[in-house]
Structure formats: C-alpha cells, structure tokens
C-alpha positions as CSV (number, residue, x, y, z in Angstrom):
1,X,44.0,62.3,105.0
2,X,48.0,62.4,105.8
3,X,47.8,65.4,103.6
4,X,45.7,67.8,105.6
5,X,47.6,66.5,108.6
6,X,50.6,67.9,106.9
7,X,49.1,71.1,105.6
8,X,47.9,71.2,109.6
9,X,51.5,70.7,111.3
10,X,53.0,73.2,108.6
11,X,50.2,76.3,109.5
12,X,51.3,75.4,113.1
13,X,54.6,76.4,112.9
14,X,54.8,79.6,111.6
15,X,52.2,82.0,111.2
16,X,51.3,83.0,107.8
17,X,52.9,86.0,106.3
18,X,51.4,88.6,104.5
19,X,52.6,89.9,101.1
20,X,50.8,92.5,99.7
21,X,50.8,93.2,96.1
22,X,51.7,97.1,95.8
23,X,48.8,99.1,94.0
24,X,46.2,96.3,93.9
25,X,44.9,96.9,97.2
26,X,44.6,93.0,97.7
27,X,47.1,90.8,100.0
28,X,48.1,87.4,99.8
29,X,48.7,84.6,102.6
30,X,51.7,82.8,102.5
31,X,53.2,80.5,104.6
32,X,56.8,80.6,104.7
33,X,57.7,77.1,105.4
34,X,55.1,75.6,103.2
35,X,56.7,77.4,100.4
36,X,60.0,76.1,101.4
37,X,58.8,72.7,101.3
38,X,56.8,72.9,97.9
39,X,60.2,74.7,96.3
40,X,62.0,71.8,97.8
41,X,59.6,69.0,96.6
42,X,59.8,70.7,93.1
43,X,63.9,71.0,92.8
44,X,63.8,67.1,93.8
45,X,61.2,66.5,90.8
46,X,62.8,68.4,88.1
47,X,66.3,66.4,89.3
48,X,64.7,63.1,89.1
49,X,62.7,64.3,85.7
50,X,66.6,65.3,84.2
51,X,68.0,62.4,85.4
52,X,65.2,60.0,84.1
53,X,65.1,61.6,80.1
54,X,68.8,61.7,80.5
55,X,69.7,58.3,81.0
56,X,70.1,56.5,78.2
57,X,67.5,53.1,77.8
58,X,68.6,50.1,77.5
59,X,67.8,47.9,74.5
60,X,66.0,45.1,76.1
61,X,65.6,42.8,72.9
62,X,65.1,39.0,72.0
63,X,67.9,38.0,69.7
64,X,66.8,37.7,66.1
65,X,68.4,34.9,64.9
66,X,70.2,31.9,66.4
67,X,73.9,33.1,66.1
68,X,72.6,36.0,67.6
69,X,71.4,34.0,70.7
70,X,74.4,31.7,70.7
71,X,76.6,34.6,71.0
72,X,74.5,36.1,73.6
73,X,74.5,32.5,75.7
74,X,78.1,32.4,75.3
75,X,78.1,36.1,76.9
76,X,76.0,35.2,79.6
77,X,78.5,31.7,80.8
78,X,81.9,34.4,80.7
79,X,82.9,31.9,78.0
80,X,86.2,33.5,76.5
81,X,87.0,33.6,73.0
82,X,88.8,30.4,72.3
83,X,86.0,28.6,74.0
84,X,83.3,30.3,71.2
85,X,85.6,29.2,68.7
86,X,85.4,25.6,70.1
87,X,82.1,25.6,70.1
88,X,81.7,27.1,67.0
89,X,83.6,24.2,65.4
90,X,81.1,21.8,67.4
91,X,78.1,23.4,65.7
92,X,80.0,23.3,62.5
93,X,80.9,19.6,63.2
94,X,77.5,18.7,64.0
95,X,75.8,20.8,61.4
96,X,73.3,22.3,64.0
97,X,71.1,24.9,62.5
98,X,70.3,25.9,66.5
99,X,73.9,26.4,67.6
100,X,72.3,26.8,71.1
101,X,70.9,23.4,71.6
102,X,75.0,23.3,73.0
103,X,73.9,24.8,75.8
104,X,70.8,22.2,76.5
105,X,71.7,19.2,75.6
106,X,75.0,17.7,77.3
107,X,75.1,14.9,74.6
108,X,76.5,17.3,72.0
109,X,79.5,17.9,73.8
110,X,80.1,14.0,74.2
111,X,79.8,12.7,71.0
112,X,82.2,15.8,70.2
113,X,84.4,14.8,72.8
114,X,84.8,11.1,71.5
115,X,84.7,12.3,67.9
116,X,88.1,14.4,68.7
117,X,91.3,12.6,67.6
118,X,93.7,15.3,69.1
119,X,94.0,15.1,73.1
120,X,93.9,19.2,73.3
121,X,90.8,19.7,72.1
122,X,89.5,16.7,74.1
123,X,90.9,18.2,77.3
124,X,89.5,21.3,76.5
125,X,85.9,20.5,75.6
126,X,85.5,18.2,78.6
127,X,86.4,21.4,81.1
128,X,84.0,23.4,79.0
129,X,81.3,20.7,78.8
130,X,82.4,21.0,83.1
131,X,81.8,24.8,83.3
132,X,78.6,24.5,81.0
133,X,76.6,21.5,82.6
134,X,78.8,21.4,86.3
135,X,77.5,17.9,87.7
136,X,74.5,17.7,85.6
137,X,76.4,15.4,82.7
138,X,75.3,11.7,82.5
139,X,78.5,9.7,80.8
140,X,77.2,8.5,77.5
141,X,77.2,4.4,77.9
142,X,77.5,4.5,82.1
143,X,74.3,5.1,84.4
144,X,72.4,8.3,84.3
C-alpha cells in the first residue's frame, strides 16, 4: 500500500513527459522525477552491493585446539606478553592438558602462588590472579 501512495505523490508533482521514439511512431510516458528517484535508489544499491563484496569477512572460527584457545583467552583479558609466559609456566607446572581451565578455576593460580619460592613471581601472579578473577578469589584455607 505505501507504494502506490508513493507512485501517487510522484505522478502529482510533475506531469508526465513524453518521449517519442523517432521512426516508430510509438511514444513513451515518463515521469521525470520518478526516474530521478529509481536512478537514485539504484546508485545507492550498486554502492552498498561494492561495498558489501568488497569488504573482506571476518573469520569467525572456534579455536581448534586448546593452545589455540588459551592464546585467544589471553587476547581477550589484554594480558601482555610476560604475563602469557607466566602462565605458560603455570600450565607447564601443573601439567594441564586444558591450559584454559587458568581462566576458570582461581585454585590454579593459588596453589601456584604458594608453590613459588621467588617473591617476583609471587607478586606477580597474585596481581594477575587480581586482573583475572577481580574479587571473585576465595583464599585457599580462609572462608569462601
């Protein structure tokens, strides 16, 4: 229905010109501002067409394997490269075969973080364990 209300408002303000074909004794009605608007409404369709095969897709994909995930969890918390390394050594400590449980389980982190004889590392994997789990860690041994 909004169509033919268009097609009527359109025939309404202008009248239809006439273009006649030479030699073929027939003539064709045409209505200047309707053709305006169909040339218009088909330069904004072959832009958005260009635009839309032009852009290149993105490669929306599970990870395939589970360094493949931890890498992308560690992209997704803005860890920085020394703190993948540290965790890296945690998975390699704690022989996970799903390096992401790290980012699940708290726990991990703890018993890493009382397993660590040198006070750096300590330091450091309690502010990550803080960025990680932010409130949500229950001290191993105190009330949860």
């Amino acid at each position: 229905m909004a169509f033919t209300v268009w097609l009527d408002l359109l025939a309404q303000l202008e009248p239809a010109a006439r273009i006649e074909s030479p030699g073929s004794g027939w003539s064709l009605g045409v209505n200047r501002v309707g053709a305006l608007a169909a040339g218009l409404a088909l330069g904004v369709l072959a832009i958005w067409c260009f635009a839309r095969f032009r852009r290149p897709r993105s490669k929306v994909h599970a990870p395939q394997s589970p360094q493949q995930l931890f890498r992308e969890l560690c992209r997704a918390h803005h860890l920085t490269a020394a703190q993948e390394r540290l965790l890296e050594w945690v998975v390699s400590d704690r022989q996970l075969s799903q390096p992401g449980l790290l980012f699940l389980d708290p726990l991990l982190l703890e018993r890493a973080i009382s397993r660590s004889n040198t006070p750096g590392v300590r330091r450091r994997l309690t502010d990550l364990r803080s960025k990680l789990f932010a409130g949500h860690v229950a001290v191993v041994g105190g009330p949860s």
